[in-house]
C-alpha positions in Angstrom: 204.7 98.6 145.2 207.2 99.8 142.6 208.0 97.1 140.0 211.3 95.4 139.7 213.9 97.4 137.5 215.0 94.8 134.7 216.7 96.1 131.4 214.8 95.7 127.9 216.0 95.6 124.4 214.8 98.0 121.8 211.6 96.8 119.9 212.0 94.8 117.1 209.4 96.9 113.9 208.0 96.1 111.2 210.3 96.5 108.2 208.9 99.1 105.6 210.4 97.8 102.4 209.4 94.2 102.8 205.9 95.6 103.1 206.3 97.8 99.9 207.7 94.9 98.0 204.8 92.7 99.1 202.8 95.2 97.7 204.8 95.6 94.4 204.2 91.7 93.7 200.4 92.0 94.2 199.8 95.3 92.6 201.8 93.7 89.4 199.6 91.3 89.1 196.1 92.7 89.9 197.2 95.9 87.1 197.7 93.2 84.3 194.8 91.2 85.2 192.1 94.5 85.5 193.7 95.6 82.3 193.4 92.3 80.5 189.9 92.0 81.6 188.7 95.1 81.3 190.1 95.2 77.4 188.8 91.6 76.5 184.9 92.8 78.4 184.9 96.2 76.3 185.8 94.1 72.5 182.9 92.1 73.2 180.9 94.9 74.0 181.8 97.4 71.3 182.4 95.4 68.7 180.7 92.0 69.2 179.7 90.7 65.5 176.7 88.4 67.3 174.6 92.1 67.8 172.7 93.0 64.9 171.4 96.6 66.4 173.1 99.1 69.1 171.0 97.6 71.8 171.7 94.9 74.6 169.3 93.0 75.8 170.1 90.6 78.8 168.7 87.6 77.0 171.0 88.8 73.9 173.5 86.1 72.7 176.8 89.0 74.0 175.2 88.0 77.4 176.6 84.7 77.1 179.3 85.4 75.1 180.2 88.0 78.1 179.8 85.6 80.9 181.7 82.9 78.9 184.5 85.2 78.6 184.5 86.3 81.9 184.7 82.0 83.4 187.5 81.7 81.0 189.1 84.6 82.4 188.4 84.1 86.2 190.3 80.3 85.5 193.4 81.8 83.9 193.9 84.6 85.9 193.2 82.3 89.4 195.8 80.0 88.1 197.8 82.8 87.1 197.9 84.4 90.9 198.1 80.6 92.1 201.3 79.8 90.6 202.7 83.1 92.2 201.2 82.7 95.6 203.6 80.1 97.2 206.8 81.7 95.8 205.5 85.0 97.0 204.7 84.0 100.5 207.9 82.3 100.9 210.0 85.3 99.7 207.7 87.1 101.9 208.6 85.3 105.2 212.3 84.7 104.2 212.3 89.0 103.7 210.7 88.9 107.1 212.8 86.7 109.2 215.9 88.1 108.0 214.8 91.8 109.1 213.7 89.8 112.6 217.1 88.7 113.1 218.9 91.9 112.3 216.4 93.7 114.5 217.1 91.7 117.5 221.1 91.4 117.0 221.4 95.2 116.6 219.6 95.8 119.5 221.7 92.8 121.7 224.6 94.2 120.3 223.7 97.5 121.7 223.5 96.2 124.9 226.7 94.3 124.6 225.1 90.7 124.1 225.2 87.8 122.5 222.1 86.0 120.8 221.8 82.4 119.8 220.4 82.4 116.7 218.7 79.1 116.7 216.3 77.4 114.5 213.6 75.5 116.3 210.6 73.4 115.7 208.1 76.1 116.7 209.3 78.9 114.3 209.3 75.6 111.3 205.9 75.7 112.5 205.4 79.3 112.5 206.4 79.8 108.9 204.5 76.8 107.6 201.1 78.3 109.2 202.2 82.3 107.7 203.2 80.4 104.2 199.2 79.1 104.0 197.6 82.1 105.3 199.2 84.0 103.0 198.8 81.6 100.1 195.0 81.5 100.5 195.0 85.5 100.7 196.6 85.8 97.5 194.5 83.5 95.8 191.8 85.3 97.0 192.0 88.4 95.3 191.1 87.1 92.1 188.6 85.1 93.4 186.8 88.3 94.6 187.9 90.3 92.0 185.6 88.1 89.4 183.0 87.8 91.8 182.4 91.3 91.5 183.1 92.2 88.0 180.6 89.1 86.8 178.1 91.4 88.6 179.7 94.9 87.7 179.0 93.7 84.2 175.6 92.4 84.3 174.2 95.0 86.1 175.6 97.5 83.1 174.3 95.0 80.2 170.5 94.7 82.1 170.4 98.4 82.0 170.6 98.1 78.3 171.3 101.0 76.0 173.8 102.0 73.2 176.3 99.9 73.1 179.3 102.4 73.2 177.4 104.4 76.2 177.5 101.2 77.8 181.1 100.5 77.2 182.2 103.8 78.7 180.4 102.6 82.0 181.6 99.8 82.3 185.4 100.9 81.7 184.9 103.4 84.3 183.3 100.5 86.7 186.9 99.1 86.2 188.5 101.7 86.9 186.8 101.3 90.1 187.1 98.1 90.8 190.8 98.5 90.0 191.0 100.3 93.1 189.0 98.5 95.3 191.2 95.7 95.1 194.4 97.6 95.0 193.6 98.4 98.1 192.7 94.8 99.3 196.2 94.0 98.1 198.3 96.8 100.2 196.4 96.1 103.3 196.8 92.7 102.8 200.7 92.8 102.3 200.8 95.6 105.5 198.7 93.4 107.5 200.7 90.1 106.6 204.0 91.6 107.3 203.2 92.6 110.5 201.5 89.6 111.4 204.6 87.3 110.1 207.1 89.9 112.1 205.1 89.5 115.2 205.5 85.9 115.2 208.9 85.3 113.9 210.2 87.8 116.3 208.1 86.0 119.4 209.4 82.3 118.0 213.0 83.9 118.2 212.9 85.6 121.1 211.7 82.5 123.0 214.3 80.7 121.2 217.2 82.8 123.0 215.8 82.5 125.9 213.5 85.6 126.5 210.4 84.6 127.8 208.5 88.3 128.4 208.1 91.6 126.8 206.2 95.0 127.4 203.6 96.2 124.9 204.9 99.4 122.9 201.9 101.1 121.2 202.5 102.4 117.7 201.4 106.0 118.1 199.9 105.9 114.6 196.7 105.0 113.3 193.4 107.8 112.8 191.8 105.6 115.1 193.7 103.9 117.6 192.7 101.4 120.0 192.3 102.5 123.4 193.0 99.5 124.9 196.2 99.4 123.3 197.0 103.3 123.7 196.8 102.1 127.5 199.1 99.4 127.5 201.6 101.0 125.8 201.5 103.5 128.5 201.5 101.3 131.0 204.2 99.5 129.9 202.2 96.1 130.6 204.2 93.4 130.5 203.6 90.0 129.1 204.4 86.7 128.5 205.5 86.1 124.7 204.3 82.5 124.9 200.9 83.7 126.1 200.4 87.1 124.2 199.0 90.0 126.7 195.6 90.2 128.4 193.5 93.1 126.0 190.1 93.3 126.2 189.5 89.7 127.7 191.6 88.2 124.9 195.5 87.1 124.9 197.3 88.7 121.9 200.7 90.0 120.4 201.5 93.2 119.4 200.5 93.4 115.3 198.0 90.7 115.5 194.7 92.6 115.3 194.1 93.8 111.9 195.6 97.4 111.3 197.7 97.1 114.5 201.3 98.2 114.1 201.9 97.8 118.1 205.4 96.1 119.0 207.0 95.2 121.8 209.9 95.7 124.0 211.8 92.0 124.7 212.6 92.1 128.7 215.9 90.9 129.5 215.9 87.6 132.0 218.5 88.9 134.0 
């Protein structure tokens, strides 16, 4: 039985330069904390004045001086990313609802239609729950990034050795680490957007009175779900207040982690 012909709008994607601007904000951030760190770490270690010889023992008084440095650092720099984190998120879903609604009135105007553009108590709720996710994400990063340079260091200070041998290993560790959790940072921002688009765009939709959509698979990724490779073939429809039926689990398009999936809104008429 051949389905029902019904007329679709064009999928609503994910905005590329709110994604690079999410990851501008973070990246500013986490390059003058690693640097600040990193130089504060390596003064102590080169030229601490409580070492009387070249060598560092872990029960030498730098040990503590280190680790004292390094909880006065972890407090500013948390507080530092804190203070950003709410501003960030909100510019983050204002960037993102704003692309939403351009998406969808291009493509209704395409189709000669008209879109009320209303705000309603589920997308308040919406951006309340993206505006906290997104504020404990960003806190995070610094979180983590202490957590691992407290042990990056005191794995390089129990090796013991000359002190400016040991310097140069530990600023390359940072180097390191820099990237480790630059890389947090972009996937978080890519991931976020997409998540935040997703469900702004459903909250919207709904709003105007479009209740399904079809799954549109991204065609990108090195290794793409099958699942959703499959659905996007199939065109499988589904109910934007529900999500669609993937491997035993309701979901929208961009939800999973590393999904860039979208979706077609299906017109009610």
């Amino acid at each position: 039985m051949s389905r029902k012909k019904t007329k679709s709008l064009k999928a609503v994607n994910y905005n590329a330069g709110n994604i690079k601007w999410y990851q501008r904000e973070l990246l500013a951030e986490i390059r003058e904390m690693n640097n600040d760190v990193k130089q504060v770490v390596l003064d102590i270690i080169r030229s601490n004045p409580l070492a009387e010889d070249s060598q560092l023992a872990m029960d030498a008084n730098p040990v503590q001086l280190v680790k004292r440095t390094i909880d006065a650092l972890a407090r500013k720099w948390v507080d530092a990313f804190v203070s950003k984190a709410t501003p960030i998120s909100d510019e983050m879903v204002k960037k993102t609802e704003a692309a939403v609604d351009r998406g969808l009135l291009a493509s209704a105007r395409q189709e000669s239609l008209t879109i009320n553009m209303q705000w309603t108590s589920a997308m308040t709720e919406k951006v309340d729950a993206i505006i906290a996710e997104n504020v404990s994400l960003i806190r995070s990063i610094p979180e983590k990034y202490f957590t691992e340079v407290e042990g990056m260091v005191y794995r390089a200070v129990a090796k013991g050795g000359d002190r400016k041998q040991l310097a140069d290993e530990i600023e390359a560790s940072f180097g390191k680490r820099h990237g480790i959790t630059r890389r947090r940072a972009e996937f978080i921002a890519r991931d976020q957007t997409r998540k935040a688009t997703s469900a702004l765009s459903a909250a919207r939709q709904q709003a105007a009175g479009i209740v399904e959509a079809e799954w549109v698979h991204s065609g990108g990724g090195h290794k793409p779900r099958q699942s959703h490779v499959k659905a996007g073939k199939e065109r499988k429809r589904f109910k934007l207040s529900e999500g669609c039926l993937i491997d035993g689990e309701y979901i929208m398009p961009g939800q999973l982690t590393n999904c860039g999936c979208v979706w077609k809104p299906v017109l009610p008429f």
